[in-house]
Structure formats: C-alpha cells, structure tokens
N, C-alpha and C positions, 0 to 999 in steps of 0.2 A: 477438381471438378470445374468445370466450365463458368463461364460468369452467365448470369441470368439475361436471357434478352430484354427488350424494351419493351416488347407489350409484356412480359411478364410482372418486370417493373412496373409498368403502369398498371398492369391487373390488380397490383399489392399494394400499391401507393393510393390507388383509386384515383388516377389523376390521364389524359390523354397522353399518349403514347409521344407525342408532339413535344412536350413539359419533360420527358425524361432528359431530351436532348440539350433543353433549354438549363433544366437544373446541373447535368454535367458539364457542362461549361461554365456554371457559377458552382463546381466544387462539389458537387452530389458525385459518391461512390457508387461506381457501378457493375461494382465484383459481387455482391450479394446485396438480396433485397433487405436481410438484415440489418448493413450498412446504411442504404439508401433510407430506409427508415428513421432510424439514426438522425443523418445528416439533416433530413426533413425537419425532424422534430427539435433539433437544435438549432436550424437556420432559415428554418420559414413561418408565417404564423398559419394554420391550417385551418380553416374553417368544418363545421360540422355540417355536412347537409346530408340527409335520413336517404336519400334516395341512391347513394351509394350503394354499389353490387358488394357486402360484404365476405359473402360465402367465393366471392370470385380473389377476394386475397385470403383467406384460409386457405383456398385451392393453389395457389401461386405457392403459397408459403411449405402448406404442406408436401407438393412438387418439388420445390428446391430442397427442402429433409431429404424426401426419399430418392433425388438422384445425386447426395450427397451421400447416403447410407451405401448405395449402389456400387458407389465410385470410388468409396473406400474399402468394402469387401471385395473388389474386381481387383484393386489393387493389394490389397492384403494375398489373395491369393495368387495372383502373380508373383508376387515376388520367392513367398510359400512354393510354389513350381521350379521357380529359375533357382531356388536353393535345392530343390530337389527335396525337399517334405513331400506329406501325404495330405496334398490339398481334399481329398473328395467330402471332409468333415465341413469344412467350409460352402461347398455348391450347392448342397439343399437352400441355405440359409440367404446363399446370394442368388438362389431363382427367387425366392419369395422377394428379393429387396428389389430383382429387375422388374420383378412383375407388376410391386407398389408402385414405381416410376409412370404418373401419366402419361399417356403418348404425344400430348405437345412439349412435354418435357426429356425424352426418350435421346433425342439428339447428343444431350449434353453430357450423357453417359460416357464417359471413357471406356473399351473393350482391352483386354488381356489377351489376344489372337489367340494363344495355346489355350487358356482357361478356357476359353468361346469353343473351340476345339473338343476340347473336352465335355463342355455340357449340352452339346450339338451334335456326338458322334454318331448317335443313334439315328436320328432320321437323316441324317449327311450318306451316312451307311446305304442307307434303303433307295436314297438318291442317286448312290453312284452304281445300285446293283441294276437299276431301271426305272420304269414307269412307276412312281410311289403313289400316282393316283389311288384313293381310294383308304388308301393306308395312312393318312398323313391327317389329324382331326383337333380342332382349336378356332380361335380366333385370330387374326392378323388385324390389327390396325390400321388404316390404310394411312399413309402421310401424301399429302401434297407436293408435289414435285414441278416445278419449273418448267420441264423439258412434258410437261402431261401428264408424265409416265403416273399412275395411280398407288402402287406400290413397290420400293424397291425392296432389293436383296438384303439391305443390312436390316429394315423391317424386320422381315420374313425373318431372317437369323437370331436376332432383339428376342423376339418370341419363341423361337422353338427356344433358347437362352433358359427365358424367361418361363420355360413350361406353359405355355399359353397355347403352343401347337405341340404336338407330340405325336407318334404313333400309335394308331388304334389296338388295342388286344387282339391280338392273332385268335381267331374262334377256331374251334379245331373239328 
C-alpha cells in the first residue's frame, strides 16, 4: 500500500499540512497515519481545541483501511492468477473493497493489470466493438489533473473495476 500523503496526514492529525513536513524531519513516521499518531502522542504535547474537523480524520483513517483492504485483495488475487487458481471467488469481494476506497484516496491503490483485465472485460468488450455510448451507466469520479485534463483513464478503469460504471441491461 502506498504511504498516505500529507494533507492526508494532516487531515488525521488535525494539524496544517505545513507541521507534517516540520514533524518529519524531527522523526514523525510518514508510512501510515497510524504511525504518525503514534509518534504524536509520544513526542509532542497536543493541546485540545473543540474546533477541530473531527469527522475529517475518521474520514482519513477510515480511507487509509479501505485502500489498505483494497490493495491486499488486488494482491491476493494476483498472485492467485499468476499461480494459476480460480481467482473469480475473490472479484466480487475486491469490487466492494475498490468501491469503499474514497476517491481522494483512489490513487494509492495498487492495480494487478490481468486482475483489472478481468473485472473490466465487459465493458472493455463493448468498447472495442464500437460506440458504447449509451450502453455504458454509473458514476466516475472526476480527479484533478495538472495538465486540466478533468478526468483520466485509470479513473474511468478504477470504476468500471470498482462496479461503479458498468453496462446498462440490454432491453429486448
């Protein structure tokens, strides 16, 4: 799993994004918010002040679980694949864990390309037969992007992944 970034950190510490910098350089861990708590608590003295966004480190916390649950069933099933098992018992259970992954969290997922392969063939299908306009129905999350662009491809993938986009029921 990825290490959490700094506003993440700082979402869960409840402390400016500025201070996470300052504390890792006086020895604050910065692989998990778990740690960095940790090290808080044993190396600084914290004051309480009420006006702290609490629900904004549940949210942090509970992000880093679930693209930690994420990122070890992707990997679970990878490797399940490359042994050659019957990974498909496992994909139900790893869309539900891509899907818990908030989307400022989403990044830190690690991907299994065949796994991703596999719980994407369907609308990847539809994609390569032509225009899926129409046929293709969900949410996409948009991320922010540097270069503009509004949303990219691994998005877009993340989600059909994730069952959050999928193909409409064919009406007959």
């Amino acid at each position: 799993m990825k290490k959490p970034t700094h506003a993440a950190l700082a979402a869960a510490l409840g402390i400016d994004p500025a201070l996470v910098t300052r504390y890792k350089r006086r020895g604050m861990p910065v692989h998990s918010i778990e740690a960095a708590q940790q090290w808080r608590s044993e190396n600084l003295r914290v004051h309480y002040t009420p006006e702290k966004d609490y629900t904004a480190v549940d949210r942090a916390i509970d992000g880093e679980i679930a693209a930690g649950r994420a990122c070890d069933l992707m990997e679970a099933a990878g490797e399940l694949l490359e042994r050659g098992g019957n990974v498909y018992p496992l994909l139900d259970p790893l869309r539900a864990a891509l899907s818990a992954v908030p989307p400022s969290q989403r990044r830190r997922v690690g991907v299994h390309f065949a796994v991703l392969d596999l719980m994407t063939e369907a609308v990847a299908k539809e994609i390569d037969q032509g225009d899926p306009h129409g046929l293709i129905e969900g949410t996409l999350y948009e991320t922010s992007r540097s270069d503009g662009e509004r949303v990219d491809m691994g998005a877009f993938w993340y989600a059909v992944a994730a069952g959050e986009i999928r193909l409409r029921a064919k009406s007959h």
